[in-house]
PAMI-368066 format. One record per residue (C-alpha): x, y, z. Coordinates in steps of 0.25 Angstrom, whole numbers, padded with zeros to 4 digits, always signed. Example, Ala and Ser with C-alpha at 12.3 -4.5 7.8 and 13.67 -1.06 7.14 Angstrom:
+0049-0018+0031;+0055-0004+0029;
***
This chain:
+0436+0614+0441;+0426+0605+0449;+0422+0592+0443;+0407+0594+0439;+0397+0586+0432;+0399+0570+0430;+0407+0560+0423;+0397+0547+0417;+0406+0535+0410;+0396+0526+0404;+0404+0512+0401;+0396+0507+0391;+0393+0491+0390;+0400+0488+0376;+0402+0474+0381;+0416+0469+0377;+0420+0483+0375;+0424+0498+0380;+0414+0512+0381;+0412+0521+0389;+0406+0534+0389;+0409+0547+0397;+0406+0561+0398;+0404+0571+0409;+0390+0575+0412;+0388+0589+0421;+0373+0585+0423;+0366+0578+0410;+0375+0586+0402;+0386+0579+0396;+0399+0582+0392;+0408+0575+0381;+0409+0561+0379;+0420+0552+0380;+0420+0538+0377;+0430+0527+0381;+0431+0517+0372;+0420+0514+0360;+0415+0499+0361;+0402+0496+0358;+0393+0483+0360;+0383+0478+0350;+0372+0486+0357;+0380+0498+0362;+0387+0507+0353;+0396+0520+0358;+0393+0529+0345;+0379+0526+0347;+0376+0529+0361;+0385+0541+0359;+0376+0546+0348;+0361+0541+0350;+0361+0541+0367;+0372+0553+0369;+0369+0561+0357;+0383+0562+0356;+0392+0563+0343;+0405+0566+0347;+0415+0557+0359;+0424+0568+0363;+0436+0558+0370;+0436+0542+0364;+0445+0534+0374;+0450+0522+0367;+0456+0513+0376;+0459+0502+0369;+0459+0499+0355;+0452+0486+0354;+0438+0483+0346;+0430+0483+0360;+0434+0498+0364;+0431+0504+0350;+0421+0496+0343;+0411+0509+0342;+0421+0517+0339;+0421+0516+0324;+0405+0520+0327;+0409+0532+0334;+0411+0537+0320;+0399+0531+0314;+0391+0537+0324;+0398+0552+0319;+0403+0553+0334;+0416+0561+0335;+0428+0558+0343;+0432+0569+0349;+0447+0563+0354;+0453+0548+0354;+0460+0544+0367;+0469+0531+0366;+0482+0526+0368;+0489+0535+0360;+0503+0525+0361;+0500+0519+0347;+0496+0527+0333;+0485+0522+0324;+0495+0514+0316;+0498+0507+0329;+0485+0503+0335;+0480+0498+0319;+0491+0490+0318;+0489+0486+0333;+0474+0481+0329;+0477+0475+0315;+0483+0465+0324;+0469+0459+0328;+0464+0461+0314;+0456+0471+0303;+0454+0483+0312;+0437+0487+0315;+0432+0500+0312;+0434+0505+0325;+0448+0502+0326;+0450+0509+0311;+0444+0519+0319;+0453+0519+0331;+0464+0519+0322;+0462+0531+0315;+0458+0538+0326;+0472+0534+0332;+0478+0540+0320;+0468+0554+0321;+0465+0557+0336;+0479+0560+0339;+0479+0574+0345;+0477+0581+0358;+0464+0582+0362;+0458+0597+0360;+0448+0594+0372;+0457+0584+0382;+0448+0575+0389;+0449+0580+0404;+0446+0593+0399;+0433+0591+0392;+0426+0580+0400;+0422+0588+0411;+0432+0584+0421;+0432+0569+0417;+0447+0566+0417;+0456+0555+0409;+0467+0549+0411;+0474+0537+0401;+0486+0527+0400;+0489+0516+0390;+0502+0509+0386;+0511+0513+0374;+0512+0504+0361;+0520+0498+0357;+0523+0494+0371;+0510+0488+0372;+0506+0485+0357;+0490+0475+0360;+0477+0486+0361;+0474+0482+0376;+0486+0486+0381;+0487+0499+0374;+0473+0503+0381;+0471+0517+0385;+0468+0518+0400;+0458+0528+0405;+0456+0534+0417;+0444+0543+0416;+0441+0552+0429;+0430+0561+0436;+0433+0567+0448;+0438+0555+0456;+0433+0545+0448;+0441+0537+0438;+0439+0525+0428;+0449+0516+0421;+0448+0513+0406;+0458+0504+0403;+0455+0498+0389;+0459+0483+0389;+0473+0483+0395;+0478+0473+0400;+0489+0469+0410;+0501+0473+0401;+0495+0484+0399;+0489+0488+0414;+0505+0485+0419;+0511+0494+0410;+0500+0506+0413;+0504+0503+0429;+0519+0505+0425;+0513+0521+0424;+0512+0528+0439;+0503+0537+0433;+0493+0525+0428;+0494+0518+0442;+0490+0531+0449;+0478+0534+0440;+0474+0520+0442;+0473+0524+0459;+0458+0531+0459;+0451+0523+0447;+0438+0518+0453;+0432+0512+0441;+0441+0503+0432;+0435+0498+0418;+0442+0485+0417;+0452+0482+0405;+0449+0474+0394;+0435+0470+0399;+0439+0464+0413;+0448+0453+0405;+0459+0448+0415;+0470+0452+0404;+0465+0467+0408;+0466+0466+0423;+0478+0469+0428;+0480+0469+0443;+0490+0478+0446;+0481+0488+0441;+0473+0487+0453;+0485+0490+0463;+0482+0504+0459;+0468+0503+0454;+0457+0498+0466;+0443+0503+0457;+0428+0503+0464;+0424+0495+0450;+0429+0489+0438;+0420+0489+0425;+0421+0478+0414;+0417+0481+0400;+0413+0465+0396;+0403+0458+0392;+0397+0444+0394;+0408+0435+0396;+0420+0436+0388;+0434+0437+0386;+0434+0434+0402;+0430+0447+0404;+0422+0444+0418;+0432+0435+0425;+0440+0447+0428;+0428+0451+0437;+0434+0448+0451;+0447+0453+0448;+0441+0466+0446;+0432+0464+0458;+0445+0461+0466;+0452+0476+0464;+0439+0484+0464;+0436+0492+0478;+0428+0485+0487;+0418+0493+0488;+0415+0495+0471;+0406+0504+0467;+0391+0505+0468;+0382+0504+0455;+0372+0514+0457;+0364+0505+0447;+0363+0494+0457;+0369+0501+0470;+0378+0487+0470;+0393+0489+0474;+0398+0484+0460;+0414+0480+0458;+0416+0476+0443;+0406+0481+0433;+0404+0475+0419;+0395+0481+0407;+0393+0467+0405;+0385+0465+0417;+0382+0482+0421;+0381+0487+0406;+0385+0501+0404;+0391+0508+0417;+0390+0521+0419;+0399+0529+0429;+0396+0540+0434;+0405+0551+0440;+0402+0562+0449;+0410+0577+0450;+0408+0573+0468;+0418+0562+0463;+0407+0549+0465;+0404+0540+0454;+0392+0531+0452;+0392+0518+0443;+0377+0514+0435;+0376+0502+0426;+0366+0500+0415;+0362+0485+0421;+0362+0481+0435;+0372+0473+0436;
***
């Protein structure tokens, strides 16, 4: 079948964090929701929006890609909120016994990683209603290391491709170099990695999270950073990125500049836009 309709991913400015939103739209009918990641921000929630501005109660698909505080701190709020989770994707390499005893390293666990725990131990079956059948033509694709090969959250993270038509973003979590090498020992993970034209980088533009070899088989029109104001040297990774982006980058329709590296920190929430003829359009909530 023809792909109709369009894909909208709206990467939401959760600060030091992860979310992002996505659904297909055939008009301004929308399709079900997918989520990738739950961070939140003090004045931005996930369960909330979900609820009040998309008068939503259910996330049919949750991607987890890594198993850190920042990528699941609504995720306990999900619940609160009476949203259902449809299905739990994750690396799948480690039970719920594993990744608690994994976190208890770094202390008492939060409510969202109790959560994530259980859910671990629950959402453990086939999905019913796979994802690249019921998203209407939105296509996935995941990779992550095994435990207890790698035994630390970053490097477990779940890699996702999500595609419409030729269009494809990297999610990577916070991998970082250890990590990004194994994944490149895969043939399979190094061809994926030829056609991605937007690459969100890992562990909020952090030099431990770039991994040059990556871009040997990897040449994106833009990188997107998750960060906020200065910290964790999450902004010196800036022209490093700029170095491995495609010369031309891509154009914001916001501001009609050519734009290389984006950060919600300076853009706010970024919304890409993904058409069945195979284009894609960027908007930003701020000017840049």
């Amino acid at each position: 079948m023809p792909l109709q309709g369009e894909m909208r991913l709206m990467i939401q400015d959760v600060q030091h964090g992860a979310c992002a939103l996505l659904r297909h739209f055939n008009g301004q009918v929308g399709g079900r929701l997918a989520m990738i990641d739950s961070g939140s921000a003090p004045d931005w929630r996930p369960s909330t929006y979900i609820v009040n501005s998309l008068g939503l109660r259910r996330v049919d698909y949750l991607f987890i890609t890594n198993a850190d505080q920042d990528h699941m701190s609504d995720l306990q709020g999900l619940f609160d909120a009476g949203i259902d989770v449809g299905v739990l994707l994750r690396n799948y390499s480690y039970t719920a016994d594993q990744i608690r005893q994994i976190k208890r390293q770094g202390g008492v666990l939060s409510a969202d990683a109790e959560r994530y725990v259980g859910m671990c131990a629950t959402y453990n079956q086939p999905a019913v209603e796979p994802f690249d059948q019921y998203m209407g033509g939105i296509m996935t694709t995941t990779y992550c290391n095994a435990y207890p090969r790698f035994p630390d959250t970053n490097n477990l993270s779940l890699a996702v491709f999500i595609k419409f038509g030729a269009f494809k973003i990297l999610f990577p979590g916070d991998l970082e170099k250890p990590g990004w090498r194994a994944l490149l020992q895969q043939p399979a993970f190094r061809a994926e990695l030829a056609d991605t034209d937007v690459f969100f980088a890992s562990h909020h533009g952090r030099e431990n999270g770039f991994c040059a070899e990556v871009f040997d088989y990897c040449q994106p029109s833009a990188v997107i950073i998750s960060d906020k104001p200065i910290e964790h040297e999450t902004q010196q990774m800036v022209p490093d990125y700029r170095a491995v982006v495609r010369d031309a980058g891509v154009t914001v329709r916001t501001t009609g500049r050519q734009r290389h590296v984006l950060t919600t920190r300076r853009d706010g929430a970024i919304l890409i836009t993904a058409g069945s003829d195979n284009h894609y359009t960027i908007d930003t909530e701020h000017r840049g």
